[in-house]
N, C-alpha and C positions, 0 to 999 in steps of 0.2 A: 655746686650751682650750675655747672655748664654740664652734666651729666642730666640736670633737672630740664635745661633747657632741650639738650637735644629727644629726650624722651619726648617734652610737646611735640618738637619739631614731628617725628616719627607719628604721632597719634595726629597730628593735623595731614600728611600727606596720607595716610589710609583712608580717615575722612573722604579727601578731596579726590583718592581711587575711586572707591565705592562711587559716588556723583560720576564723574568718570566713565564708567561702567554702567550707569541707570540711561545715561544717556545718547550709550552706542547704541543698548537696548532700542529705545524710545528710538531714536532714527531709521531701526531695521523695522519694527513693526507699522506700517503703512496701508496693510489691505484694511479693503473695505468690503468686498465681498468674498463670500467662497461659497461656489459650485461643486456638488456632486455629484460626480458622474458613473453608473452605474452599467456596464457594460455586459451584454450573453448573446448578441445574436452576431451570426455569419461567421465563419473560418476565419486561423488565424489573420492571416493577411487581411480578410476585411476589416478585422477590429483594430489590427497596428493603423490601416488609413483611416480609419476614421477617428481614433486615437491623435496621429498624426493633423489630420486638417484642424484639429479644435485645437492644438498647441498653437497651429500655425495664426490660426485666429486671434485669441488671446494672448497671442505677442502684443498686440495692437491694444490690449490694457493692462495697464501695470498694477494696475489695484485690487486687482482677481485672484484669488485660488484655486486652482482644481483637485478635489478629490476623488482620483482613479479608482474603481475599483471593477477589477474581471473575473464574472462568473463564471468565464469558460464555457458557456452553453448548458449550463447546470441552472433550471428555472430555480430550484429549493434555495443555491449559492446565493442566488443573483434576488431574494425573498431575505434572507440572512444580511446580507452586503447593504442593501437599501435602508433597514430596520437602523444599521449602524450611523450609516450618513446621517439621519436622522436624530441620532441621539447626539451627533456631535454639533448641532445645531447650524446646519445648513443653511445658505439664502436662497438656494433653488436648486432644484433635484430634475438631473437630465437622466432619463431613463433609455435604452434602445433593447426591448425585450425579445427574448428566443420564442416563447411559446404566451401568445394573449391572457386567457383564463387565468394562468398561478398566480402571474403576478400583478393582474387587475387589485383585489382585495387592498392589497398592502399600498397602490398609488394612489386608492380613493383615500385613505385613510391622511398621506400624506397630505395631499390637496383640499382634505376638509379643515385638515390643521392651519392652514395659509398659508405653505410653503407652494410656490409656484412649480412647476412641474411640466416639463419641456420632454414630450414622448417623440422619437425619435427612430424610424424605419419601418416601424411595425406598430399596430395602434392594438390598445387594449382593447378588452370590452365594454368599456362604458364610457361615457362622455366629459367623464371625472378626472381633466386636466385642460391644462393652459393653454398648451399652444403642440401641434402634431407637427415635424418635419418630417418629410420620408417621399419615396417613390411612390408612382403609382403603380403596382405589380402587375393589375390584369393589363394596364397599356405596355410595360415591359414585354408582358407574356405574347400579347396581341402584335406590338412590333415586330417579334422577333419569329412569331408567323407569318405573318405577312411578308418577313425577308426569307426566310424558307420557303414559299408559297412561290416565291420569284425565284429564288435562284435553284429549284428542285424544275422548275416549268410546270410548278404546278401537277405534277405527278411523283408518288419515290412512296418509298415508306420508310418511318421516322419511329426511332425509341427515345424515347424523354425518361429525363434521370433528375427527380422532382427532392426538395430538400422533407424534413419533418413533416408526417403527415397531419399535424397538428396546426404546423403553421401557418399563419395569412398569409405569409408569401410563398410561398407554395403552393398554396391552392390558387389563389389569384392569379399567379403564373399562369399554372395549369388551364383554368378557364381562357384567360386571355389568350394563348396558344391556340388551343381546341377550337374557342369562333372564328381566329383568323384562318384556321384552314378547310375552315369549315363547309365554304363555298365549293370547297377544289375537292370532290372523291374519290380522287385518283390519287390522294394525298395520305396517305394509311399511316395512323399511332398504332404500330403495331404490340409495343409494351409500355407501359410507366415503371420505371421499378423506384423504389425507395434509395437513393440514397442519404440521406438524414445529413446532407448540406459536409460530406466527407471525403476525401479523396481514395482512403480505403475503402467504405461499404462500400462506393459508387465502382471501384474496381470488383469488387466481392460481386454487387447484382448484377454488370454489366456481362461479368465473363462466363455467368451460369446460362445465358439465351444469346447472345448474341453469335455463338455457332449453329444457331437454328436458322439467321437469318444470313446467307451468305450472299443474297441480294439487295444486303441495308444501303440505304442511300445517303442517310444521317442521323446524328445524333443530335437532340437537344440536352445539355445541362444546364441546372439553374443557378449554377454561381459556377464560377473559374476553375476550382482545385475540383471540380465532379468533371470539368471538363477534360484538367489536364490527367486525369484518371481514366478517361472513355477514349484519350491518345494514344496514352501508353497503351491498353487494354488490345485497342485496330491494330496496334505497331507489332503487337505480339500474336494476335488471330489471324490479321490480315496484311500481311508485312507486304505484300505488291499493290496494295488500292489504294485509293485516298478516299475513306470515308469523309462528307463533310462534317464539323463539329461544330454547334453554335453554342455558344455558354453567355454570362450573362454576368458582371457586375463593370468592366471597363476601368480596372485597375491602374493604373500607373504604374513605372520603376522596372526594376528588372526581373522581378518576377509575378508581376501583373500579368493579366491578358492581353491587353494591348502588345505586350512584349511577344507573346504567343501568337496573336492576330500577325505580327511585323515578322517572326521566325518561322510563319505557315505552321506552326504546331496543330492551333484549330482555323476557323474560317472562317469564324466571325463570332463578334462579343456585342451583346446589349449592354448599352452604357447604363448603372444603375448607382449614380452620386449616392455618396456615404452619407451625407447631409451633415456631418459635422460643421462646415464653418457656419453653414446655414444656422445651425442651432445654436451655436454659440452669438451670434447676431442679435437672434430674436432673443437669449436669454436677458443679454446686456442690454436690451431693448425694456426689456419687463423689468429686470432689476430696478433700470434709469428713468422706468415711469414714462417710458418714451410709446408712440402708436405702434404696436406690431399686427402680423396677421395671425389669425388662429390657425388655419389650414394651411400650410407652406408645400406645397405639391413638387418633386424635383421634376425636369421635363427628361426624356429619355432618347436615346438615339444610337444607331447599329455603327459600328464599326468594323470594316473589313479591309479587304485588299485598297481598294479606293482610295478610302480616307484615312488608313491606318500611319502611311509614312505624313504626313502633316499633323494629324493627333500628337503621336509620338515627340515629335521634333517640341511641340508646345507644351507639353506637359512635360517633357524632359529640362527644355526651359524654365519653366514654373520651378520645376526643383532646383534648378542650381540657383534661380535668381532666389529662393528662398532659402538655401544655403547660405548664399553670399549677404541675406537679410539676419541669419541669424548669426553668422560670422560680425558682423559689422552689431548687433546687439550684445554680442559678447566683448566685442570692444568697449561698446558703451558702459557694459555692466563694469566691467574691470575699472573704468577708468573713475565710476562712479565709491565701487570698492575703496578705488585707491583715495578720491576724494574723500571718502568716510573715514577712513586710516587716517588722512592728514588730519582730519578736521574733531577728532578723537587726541590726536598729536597737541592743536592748536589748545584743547579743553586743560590736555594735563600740563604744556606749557605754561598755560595764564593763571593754574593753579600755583604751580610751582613758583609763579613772579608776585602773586597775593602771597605765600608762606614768605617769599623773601624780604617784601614789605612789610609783615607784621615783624618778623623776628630782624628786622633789619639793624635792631637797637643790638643786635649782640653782637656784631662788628663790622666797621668804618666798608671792608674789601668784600663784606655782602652786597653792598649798597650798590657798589662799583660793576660787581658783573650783576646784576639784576635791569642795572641799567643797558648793558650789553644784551642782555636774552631779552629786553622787552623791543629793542631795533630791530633784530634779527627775526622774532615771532610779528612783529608788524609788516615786515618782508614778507613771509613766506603765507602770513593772511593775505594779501594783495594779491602775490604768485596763485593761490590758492583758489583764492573768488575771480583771479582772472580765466585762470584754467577753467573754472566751476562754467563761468559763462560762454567759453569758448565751445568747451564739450557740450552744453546746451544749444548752443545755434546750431553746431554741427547735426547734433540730430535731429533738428528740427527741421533743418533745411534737406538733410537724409529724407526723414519722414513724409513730406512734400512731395519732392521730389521723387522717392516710389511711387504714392499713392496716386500721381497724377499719371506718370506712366504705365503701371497698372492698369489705372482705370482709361488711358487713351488705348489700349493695347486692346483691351477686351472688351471694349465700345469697338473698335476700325474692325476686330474678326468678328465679333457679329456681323456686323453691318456685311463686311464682305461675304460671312458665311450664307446670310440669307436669300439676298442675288442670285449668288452662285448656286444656291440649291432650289432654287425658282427657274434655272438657266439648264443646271441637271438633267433636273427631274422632268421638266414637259418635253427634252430631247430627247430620252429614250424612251417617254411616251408615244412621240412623234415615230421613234424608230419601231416601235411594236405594233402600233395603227395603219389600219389599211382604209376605211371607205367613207370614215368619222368627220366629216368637213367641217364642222363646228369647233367642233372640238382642237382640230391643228389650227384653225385659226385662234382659239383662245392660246393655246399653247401659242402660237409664234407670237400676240399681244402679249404676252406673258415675260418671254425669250426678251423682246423688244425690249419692255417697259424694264428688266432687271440689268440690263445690259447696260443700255444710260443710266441707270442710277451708278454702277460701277462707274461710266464714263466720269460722273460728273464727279463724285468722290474724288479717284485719282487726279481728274482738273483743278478742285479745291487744294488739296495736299500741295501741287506744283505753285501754285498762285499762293496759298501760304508761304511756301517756300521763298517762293522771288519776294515776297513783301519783305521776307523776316530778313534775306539777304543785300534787300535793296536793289534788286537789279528791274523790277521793274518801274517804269514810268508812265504818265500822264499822257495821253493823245488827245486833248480837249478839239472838240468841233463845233462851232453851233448849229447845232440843235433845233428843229421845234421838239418839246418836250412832251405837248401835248399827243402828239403822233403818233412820242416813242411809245407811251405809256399804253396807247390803246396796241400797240403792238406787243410787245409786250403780255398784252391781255389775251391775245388771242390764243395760246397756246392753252388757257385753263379754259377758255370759255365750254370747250366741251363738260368737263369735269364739274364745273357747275350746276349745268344746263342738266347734266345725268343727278345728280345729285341734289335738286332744286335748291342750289343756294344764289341766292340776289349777291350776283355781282355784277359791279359798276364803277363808272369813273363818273368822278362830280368834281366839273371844274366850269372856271363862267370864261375860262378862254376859250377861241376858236384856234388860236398858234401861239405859243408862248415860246421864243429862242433863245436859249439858255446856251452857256460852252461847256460841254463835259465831256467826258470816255466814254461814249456810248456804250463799247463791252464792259467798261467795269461796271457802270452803272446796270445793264440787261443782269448783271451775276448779283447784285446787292436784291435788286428789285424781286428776281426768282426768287433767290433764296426768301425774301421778305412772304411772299402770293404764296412757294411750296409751305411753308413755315403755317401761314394762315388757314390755308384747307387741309392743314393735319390737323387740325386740333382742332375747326370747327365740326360741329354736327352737319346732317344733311336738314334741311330745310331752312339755316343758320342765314346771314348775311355779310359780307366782305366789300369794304368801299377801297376805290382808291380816293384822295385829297388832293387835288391838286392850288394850292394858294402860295400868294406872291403877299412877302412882307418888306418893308424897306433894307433894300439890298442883301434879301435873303429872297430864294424858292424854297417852298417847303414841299415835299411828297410824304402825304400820311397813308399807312397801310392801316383798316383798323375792321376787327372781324369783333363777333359776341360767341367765339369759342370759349376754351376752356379758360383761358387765362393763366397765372401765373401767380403764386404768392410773394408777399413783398419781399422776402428775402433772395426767392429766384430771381424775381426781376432787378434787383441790385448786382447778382454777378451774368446776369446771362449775357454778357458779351466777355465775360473772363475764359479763357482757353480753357478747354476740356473742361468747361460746367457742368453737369447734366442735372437739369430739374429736377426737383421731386416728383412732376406729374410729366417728366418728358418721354416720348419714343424714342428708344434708342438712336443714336448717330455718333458721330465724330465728334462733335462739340468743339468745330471750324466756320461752323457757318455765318454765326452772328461773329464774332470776332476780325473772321478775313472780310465780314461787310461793312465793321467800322473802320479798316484799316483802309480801305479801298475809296470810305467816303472821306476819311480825315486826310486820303492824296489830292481830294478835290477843297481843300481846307474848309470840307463842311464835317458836320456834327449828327450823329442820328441815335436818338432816347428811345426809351421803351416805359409806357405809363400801361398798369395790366391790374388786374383783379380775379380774384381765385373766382374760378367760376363765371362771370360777368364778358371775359372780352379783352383785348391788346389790342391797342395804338405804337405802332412803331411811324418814328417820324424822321425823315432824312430832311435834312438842312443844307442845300447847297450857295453859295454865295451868287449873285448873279453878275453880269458883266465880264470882263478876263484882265480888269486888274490884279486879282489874286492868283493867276496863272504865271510863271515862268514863260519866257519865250521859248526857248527848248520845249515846250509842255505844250505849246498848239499848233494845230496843221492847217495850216489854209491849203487849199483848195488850188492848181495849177491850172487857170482857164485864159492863159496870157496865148501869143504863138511867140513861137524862137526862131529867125534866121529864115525866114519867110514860109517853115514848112508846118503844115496846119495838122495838129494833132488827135485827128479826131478820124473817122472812114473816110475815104476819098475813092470815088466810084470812077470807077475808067473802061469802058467794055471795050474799047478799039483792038481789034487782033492785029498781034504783032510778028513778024516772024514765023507764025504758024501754032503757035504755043501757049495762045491764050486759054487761061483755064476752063474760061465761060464755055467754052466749043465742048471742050473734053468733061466737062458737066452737064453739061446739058443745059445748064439755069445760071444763076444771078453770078459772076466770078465769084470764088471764094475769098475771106479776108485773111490777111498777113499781117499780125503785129511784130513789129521791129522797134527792140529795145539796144540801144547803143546811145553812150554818152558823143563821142566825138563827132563831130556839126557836119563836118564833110562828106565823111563818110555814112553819117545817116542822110544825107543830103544824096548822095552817090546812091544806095539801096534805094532810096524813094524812087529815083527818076528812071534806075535797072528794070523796078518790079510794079511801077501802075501801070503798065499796059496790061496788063494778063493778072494783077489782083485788087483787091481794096487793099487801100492801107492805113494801117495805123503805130503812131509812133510814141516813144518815151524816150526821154534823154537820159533817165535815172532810175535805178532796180523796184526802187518803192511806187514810184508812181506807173511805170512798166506794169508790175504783179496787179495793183487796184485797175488798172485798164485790161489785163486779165479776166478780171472778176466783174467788170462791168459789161464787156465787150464779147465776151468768149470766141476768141479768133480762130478760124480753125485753122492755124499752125503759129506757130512764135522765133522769132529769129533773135539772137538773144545773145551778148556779148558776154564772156567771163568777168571781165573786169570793168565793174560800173560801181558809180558812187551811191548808198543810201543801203545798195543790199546788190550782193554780186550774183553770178547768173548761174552759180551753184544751186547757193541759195532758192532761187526763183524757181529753177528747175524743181529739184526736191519737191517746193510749196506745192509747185502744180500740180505735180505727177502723186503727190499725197492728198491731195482736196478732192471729194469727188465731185465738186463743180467741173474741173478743169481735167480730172487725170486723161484723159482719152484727146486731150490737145496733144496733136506734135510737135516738140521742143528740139529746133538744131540750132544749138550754140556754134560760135562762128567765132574766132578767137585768136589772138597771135599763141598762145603758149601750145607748143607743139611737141612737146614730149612725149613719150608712151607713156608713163606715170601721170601724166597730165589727163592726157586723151580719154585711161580710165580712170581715173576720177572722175570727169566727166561723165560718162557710160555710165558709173556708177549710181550717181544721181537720179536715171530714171532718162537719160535725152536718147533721142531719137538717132540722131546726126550729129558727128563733131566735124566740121571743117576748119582750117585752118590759115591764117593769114598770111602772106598772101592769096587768093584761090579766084579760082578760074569762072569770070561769071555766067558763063554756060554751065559749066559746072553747076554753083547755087540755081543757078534757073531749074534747071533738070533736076536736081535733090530737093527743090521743094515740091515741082506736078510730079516726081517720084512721090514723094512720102503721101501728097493727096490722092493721089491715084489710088496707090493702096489703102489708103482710108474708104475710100468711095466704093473701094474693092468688097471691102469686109461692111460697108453698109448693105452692098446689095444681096451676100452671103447674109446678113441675117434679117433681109427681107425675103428671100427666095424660101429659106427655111422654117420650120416649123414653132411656132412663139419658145414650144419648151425647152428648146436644145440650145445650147450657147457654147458660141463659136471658140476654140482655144487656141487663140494668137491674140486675144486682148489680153491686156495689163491684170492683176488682181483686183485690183479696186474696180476696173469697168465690167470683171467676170460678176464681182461681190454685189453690184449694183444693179446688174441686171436679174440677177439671181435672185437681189429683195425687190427689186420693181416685179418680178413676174410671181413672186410670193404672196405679194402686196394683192394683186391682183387676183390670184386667184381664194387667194381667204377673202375678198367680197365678191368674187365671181357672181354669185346668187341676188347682189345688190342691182337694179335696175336705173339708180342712181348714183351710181360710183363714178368720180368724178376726178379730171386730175388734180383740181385740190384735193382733195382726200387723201390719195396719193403724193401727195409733195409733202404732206402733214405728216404721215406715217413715215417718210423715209428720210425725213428732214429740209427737204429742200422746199423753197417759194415754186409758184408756179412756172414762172417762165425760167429757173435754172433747170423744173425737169424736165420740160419741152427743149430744150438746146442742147440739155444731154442725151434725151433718148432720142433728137433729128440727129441728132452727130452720128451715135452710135450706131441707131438702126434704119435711118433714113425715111422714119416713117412716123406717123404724129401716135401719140399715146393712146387719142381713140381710137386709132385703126389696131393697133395694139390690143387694146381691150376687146375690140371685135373680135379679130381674130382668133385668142385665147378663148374668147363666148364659143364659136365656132367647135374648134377644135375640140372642147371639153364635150361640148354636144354629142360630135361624131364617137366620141367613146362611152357617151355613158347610151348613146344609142343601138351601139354593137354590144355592152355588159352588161345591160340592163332588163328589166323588164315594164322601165318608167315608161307611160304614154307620148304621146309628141306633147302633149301640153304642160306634164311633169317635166318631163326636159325642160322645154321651152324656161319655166320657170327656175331649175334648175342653174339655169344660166343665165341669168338676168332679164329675160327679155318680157316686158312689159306685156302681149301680147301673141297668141300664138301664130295669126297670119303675118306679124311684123317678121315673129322668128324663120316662118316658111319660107318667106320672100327673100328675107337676106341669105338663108342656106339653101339656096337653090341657084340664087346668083353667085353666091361663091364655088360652091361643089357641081352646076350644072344637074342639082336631081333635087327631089323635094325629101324632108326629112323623112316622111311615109314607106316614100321606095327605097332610100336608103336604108333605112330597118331592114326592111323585106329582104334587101340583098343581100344582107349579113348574115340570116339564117341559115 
């Protein structure tokens, strides 16, 4: 009997194997699709990258297959290889063929079956497939003329070393090559020879002519290994020159081209994407029934000495952070393995506690540990699905957290790439132009406009930062709001005005006084207006709103651009969002503009429509109960200690030392920032005979009387409460309102570590406490004197030369004022508005900096530089007096005769004459 028994037992635990086993089965098979892919074009290393990028891609689904297979550049293999994927019953066939024609036949045939079909570098000959990713070869071939074109000067003779004569890319090259140097006939293709895309042939054709040409200048090859073939081949023909080498695919790794480009092997590479991740995108795109593009074009771009150390560094990053992405997947997989092991474990445990429960009648001490292994298997199910869901958040939060980083990484280099190659590129246009005035003026608009947008970028990032670390705060003032807002406007009104879009503010106040941040509110508000004329058309409309609800203001921004679909417009103030229809950027902008409004404890929504138009609406509270005291600035228009804080005019000459005498004109003003009552009491009563004065008791209100007053000199104590006179210094001598103010700090701390510090700062003067009031007297008509000095040096001198004893920032300043100037020289109505617009500043900040600097008003400035441009284009020219005349602004040619005759003492006619 008990021999009967254990035989069930036996036949029941094979049973419960077998299930056991169906059901590790049943948990490893999971795909849902499987991809084949179908590989013959370009050298090995092209096919490992582009091999390589589709792995990398399809990490990111787990429910995919790939079936590899490589013809080696054998079209018949790669006809054989396709037939098979096909019979194994494929979801979609990625093709990247060697030669069009062979293997046309066999993809129409695929794609009439219904199997989707993802052609990939090189297009067939007929229109019989799904979706094409790939380069475009002749703009490959054509850039990479045009950089030969440049860097030969446009004369040299060149041997091109072309892949399969059969191939579109090859020949495409080849054409795009041929037109870009087509211009320049000084530029000679003196052979093409064949190398059939090898690093052998391409050594083979190379070395049979190129001892005919012992004056070659360069070599083009169309992919990498023909290149690093035409190196070796100079290193051995020609072991003392450096032929240049340009080749063509912009490889990664260590022995890519880029790696070549970085060891000067060759001298430059056209970047030509593999398109693999691309293709895998759109396949998963088609598979999932999702919108893809038919035509997927990659864009292309040269790499050389320049750009070669920053490429590198990025894509050397890209690989390890995708090491470290696949290292951390292979964790996951492991841990998932091991999950499957237990839970394989848990299946044959609860087997083995049902056989114990049936046979448990065959004795008392079954029962007993049955009851043990079923606490124990209840444990390590808990341990088990706790582990399960741990190792799940983890990669989720992994997952996240790359994709967002990623995707902020290659959103901020664009955005900077394309600045900085708008800021490049019109530079050394600028440097190879000679007589093009139009033209440097678009360039330096150009220079301008990518410069601030870097500016403002990097501002964003810093002000994200202080939000997210809390360091910045509120500076609530009121406000008329209506004022701000048309201020505010003024900055786009041009961009409208060019672009006929109706903008406006619609509000039924005349002043509405609100407490806010003025600068945070001018950054939400930009950001809100730039935001609106990207995505409107030109002829389109943009209102501002201005309405008051109870104990709310509301500011609506609201345009009939593109709009936003409902799903965008629910995260687009989520960090690093980026729309489905948006231009690229950071994806800081709306985000750092709600953190900015929720410090004013208001609220701002976004209501938008695909195609139709966005309403963005800021909500700020009104009144300043909801303000912190710490969070607003009133205003200091009280006096202190009887001494009045505002100019105080005194001309009585004293001693012999009044400034008025040794200026000639109004005395100059002397702002005096010191906390202690006495002693600024003392300074006042030293220094109003011989100046104006104005006073601060404290650093912060000091700096804004700075900015309001612009004194021409600052007397300034280290040690002050609100903001110390380090500080202040710096601010000034870095704002170009202010930098050309002279700053002598005046201070007890008298150390030489101290003193430069000071120095360091930017101050003019250290003196130190106690000091000698003759002394201060004579160190301030010193430092003016010299100023007045260097005003009349760069009256005396000619507008284009600039003087070198001013600061950087007053050299940088003049240097964009007389820039400014002469890119609308030819305007007859250029105006110092105009100029205050372009260089940033209001009108009267750049009347007080260029009277400071140059002692002379902006329109005599403008004269002058009229003048002066005249005189040379009159001595290099062959233009008329009345070409001139317009040449240089001037409305009229006896207006122009009259003022160049008063100025030069001869009339512009004889002047010609003389010159000949």
């Amino acid at each position: 009997m008990r021999k009967f028994y254990y035989l069930q037992i036996e036949k029941i635990l094979s049973v419960l194997w077998m299930v056991v086993l169906l059901c590790g089965c049943s948990q490893n098979n999971k795909e849902r699709y499987t991809i084949g892919f179908s590989q013959c074009t370009g050298d090995d290393e092209w096919r490992k990258a582009m091999l390589d990028d589709m792995k990398r891609e399809l990490a990111f689904y787990s429910d995919t297959r790939l079936i590899f297979k490589d013809a080696n550049a054998n079209s018949n293999t790669q006809i054989k290889q396709i037939r098979e994927l096909l019979n194994n019953g494929i979801d979609l066939l990625i093709v990247s063929p060697n030669e069009a024609e062979p293997v046309t036949p066999v993809i129409e045939e695929a794609f009439k079956k219904g199997i989707p079909v993802v052609v990939v570098d090189r297009r067939t000959s007929s229109s019989y497939y799904t979706a094409y990713v790939g380069g475009d070869n002749y703009q490959v071939g054509k850039a990479a003329g045009q950089y030969i074109a440049a860097l030969l000067n446009k004369k040299g003779k060149i041997i091109e070393i072309t892949g399969l004569p059969k191939s579109s890319p090859a020949n495409d090259r080849h054409r795009g090559l041929k037109e870009a140097i087509k211009p320049y006939p000084e530029i000679t293709l003196v052979e093409t020879l064949n190398g059939e895309w090898e690093k052998k042939q391409a050594k083979e054709q190379l070395s049979k002519v190129i001892h005919l040409y012992p004056d070659l200048d360069l070599i083009f090859a169309q992919n990498e290994v023909m290149a690093l073939g035409a190196h070796e081949v100079c290193m051995q023909q020609f072991p003392g020159r450096q032929i240049k080498i340009v080749g063509v695919d912009g490889l990664p790794g260590a022995f890519g081209d880029i790696q070549m480009v970085y060891d000067k092997l060759i001298t430059a590479t056209a970047l030509y994407p593999t398109g693999g991740e691309e293709a895998v995108r759109v396949a998963m795109n088609i598979l999932r029934k999702q919108p893809f593009q038919r035509e997927n074009l990659l864009q292309t771009a040269i790499i050389d000495s320049s750009n070669v150390r920053m490429i590198k560094m990025q894509t050397d990053k890209l690989l390890d952070q995708q090491k470290d992405i696949e290292r951390q997947q292979s964790r996951i997989d492991e841990q998932l393995r091991i999950y499957k092991t237990q839970k394989v474990l848990l299946y044959l445990m609860t087997g083995l506690l049902v056989a114990a429960i049936i046979l448990g009648s065959i004795a008392l001490y079954s029962l007993v540990e049955n009851k043990k292994i079923n606490k124990e298997l209840k444990a390590q199910s808990d341990e088990i699905l706790r582990q399960r869901n741990q190792i799940q958040e983890i990669a989720e939060k992994a997952q996240e957290a790359t994709e967002s980083k990623f995707r902020f990484f290659t959103n901020i280099s664009h955005e900077f790439r394309t600045p900085l190659t708008l800021i490049i590129g019109p530079v050394e246009d600028l440097l190879n132009q000679r007589k093009d005035e139009n033209q440097v003026r678009k360039n330096l608009v150009l220079i301008q406009r990518n410069a601030q947008r870097l500016l403002r970028l990097v501002n964003q990032l810093m002000d994200f930062r202080k939000v997210e670390s809390g360091k910045i705060r509120i500076q609530a003032r009121l406000i008329d709001l209506n004022s701000f807002l048309k201020d505010i406007m003024e900055p786009f009104e041009f961009t409208a005005k060019r672009r006929k879009i109706d903008f406006r503010l619609i509000s039924r106040f005349s002043a509405l006084e609100v407490w806010f941040d003025e600068d945070m509110l001018d950054k939400v508000l930009f950001n809100l207006l730039s935001n609106a004329f990207k995505y409107t058309e030109d002829h389109g409309r943009i209102y501002l709103f201005l309405e008051q609800t109870p104990g709310f203001v509301l500011i609506k921004v609201e345009d009939n651009g593109s709009g936003m679909s409902e799903s965008d417009a629910l995260r687009a103030f989520e960090m690093f969002y980026q729309g489905g229809n948006a231009v690229r950027g950071t994806g800081l902008g709306l985000p750092l503009s709600r953190e900015l409004v929720e410090l004013h404890q208001g609220t701002i929504d976004v209501k938008s429509k695909l195609n139709e138009g966005t309403i963005f609406t800021v909500s700020i509270p009104s009144g300043k109960d909801h303000l912190n005291p710490e969070d607003i600035v009133i205003e200091d228009r009280g006096l202190r200690l009887g001494y009045i804080n505002k100019p105080i005019i005194d001309t009585e000459d004293n001693a012999g030392v009044s400034f008025g005498k040794l200026a000639g004109a109004e005395a100059p003003s002397v702002l005096i920032i010191e906390d202690d009552d006495d002693l600024r009491g003392f300074l006042y009563e030293l220094l109003k005979g011989k100046f104006q004065i104005i006073m601060a008791s404290d650093g912060r209100s000091g700096l804004e009387k700075c900015f309001d007053t612009a004194p021409d000199l600052v007397v300034c104590d280290i040690m002050l409460p609100e903001m110390d006179g380090l500080k202040i210094t710096s601010t000034l001598k870095g704002d170009l309102r202010t930098s050309h103010i002279p700053v002598m700090l005046l201070t007890a701390k008298n150390s030489v570590e101290q003193q430069v510090e000071g120095m360091h700062t930017g101050a003019d003067l250290y003196l130190t406490k106690p000091f000698s009031s003759q002394l201060l007297i004579e160190s301030i008509s010193s430092l003016l004197i010299n100023r007045k000095i260097l005003r009349s040096w760069n009256v005396s001198n000619a507008p284009s030369e600039t003087p070198g004893n001013l600061s950087r920032l007053d050299k940088k300043f003049l240097n964009d004022l007389k820039a400014a100037i002469l890119s609308g020289i030819s305007d007859p109505d250029l105006s110092v508005e105009a100029l205050g617009r372009e260089l940033g500043l209001s009108r009267v900040q750049l009347f007080r900096k260029a009277k400071a600097l140059l002692g002379c008003g902006i329109n005599d400035m403008i004269l002058n530089m009229r003048l002066e441009k005249a005189c040379v284009l009159l001595n290099d020219s062959e233009l008329s007096i009345a070409e001139v005349a317009d040449r240089v602004g001037f409305a009229t040619q006896s207006y122009f005769s009259t003022v160049f005759k008063a100025k030069y003492g001869t009339s512009p006619k004889d002047f010609k004459g003389s010159v000949r």
